[in-house]
Backbone bond lengths (Angstrom), bond angles and torsions (degrees), N, CA, C in turn:
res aa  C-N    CA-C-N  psi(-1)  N-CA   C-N-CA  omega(-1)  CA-C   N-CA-C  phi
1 X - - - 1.439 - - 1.512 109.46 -
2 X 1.199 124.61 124.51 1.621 141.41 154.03 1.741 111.19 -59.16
3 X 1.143 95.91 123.53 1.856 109.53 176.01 1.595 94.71 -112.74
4 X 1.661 127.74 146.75 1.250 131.99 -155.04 1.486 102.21 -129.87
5 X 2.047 107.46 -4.19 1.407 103.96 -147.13 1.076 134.81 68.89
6 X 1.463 129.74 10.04 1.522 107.33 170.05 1.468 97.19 -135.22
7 X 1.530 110.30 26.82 1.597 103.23 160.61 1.199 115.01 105.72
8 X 1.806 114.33 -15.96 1.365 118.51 166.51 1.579 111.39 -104.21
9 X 1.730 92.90 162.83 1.431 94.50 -149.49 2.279 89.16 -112.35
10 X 0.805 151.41 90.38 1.800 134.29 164.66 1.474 129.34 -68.20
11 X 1.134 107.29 115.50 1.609 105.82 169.11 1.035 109.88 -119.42
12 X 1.705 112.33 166.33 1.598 97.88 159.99 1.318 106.25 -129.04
13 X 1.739 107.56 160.18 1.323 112.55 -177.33 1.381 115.76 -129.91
14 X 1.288 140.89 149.53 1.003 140.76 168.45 1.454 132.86 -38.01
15 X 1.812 94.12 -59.54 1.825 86.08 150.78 1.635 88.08 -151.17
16 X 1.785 90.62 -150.45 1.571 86.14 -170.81 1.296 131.61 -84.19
17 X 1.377 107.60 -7.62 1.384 113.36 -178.21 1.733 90.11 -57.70
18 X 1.385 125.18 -68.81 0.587 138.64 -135.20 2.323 106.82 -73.24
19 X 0.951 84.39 -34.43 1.738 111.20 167.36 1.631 104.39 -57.79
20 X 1.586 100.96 -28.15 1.950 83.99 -168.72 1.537 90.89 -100.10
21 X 1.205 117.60 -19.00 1.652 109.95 173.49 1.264 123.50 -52.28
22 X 1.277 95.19 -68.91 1.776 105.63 164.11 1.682 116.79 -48.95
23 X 1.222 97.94 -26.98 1.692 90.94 166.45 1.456 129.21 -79.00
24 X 1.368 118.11 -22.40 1.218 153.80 -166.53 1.829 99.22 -94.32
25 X 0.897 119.10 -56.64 1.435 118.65 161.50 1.686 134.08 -55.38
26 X 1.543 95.37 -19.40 2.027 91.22 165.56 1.419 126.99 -84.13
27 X 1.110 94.12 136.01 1.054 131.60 -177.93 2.027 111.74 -20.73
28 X 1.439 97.46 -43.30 1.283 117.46 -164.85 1.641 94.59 -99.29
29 X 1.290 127.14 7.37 1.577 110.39 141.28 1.287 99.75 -102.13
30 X 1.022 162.34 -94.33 1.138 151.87 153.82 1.421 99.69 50.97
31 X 0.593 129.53 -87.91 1.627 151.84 177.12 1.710 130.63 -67.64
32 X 1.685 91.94 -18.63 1.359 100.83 149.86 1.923 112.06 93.28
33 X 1.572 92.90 0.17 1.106 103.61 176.63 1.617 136.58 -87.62
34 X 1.529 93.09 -3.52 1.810 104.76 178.90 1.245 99.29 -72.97
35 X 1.541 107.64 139.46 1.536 120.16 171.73 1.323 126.09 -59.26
36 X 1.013 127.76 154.20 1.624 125.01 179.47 1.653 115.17 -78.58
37 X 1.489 107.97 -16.22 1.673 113.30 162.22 1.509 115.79 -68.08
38 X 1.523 114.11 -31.83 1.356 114.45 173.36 1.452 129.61 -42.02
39 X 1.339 108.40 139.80 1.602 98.22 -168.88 2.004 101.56 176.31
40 X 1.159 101.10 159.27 1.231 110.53 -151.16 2.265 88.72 -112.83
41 X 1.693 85.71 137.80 1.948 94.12 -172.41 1.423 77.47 -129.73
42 X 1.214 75.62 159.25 1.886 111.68 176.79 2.044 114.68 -92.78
């Protein structure tokens, strides 16, 4: 994952399964801290 400094995070994924994994793998759900605006675009 690329950090830009302003708090957003870009990756890319092949498709979406694969986009919510990697989303599913930070750290900051984990922990419960990803926002509820968070969310994965095409």
């Amino acid at each position: 994952m690329e950090h830009d400094g302003t708090g957003l995070s870009v990756t890319q994924a092949e498709n979406l399964e694969q986009a919510q994994a990697l989303v599913n793998s930070s750290p900051r759900v984990r922990d419960g801290m990803l926002a509820d605006s968070a969310r994965v675009v095409e």
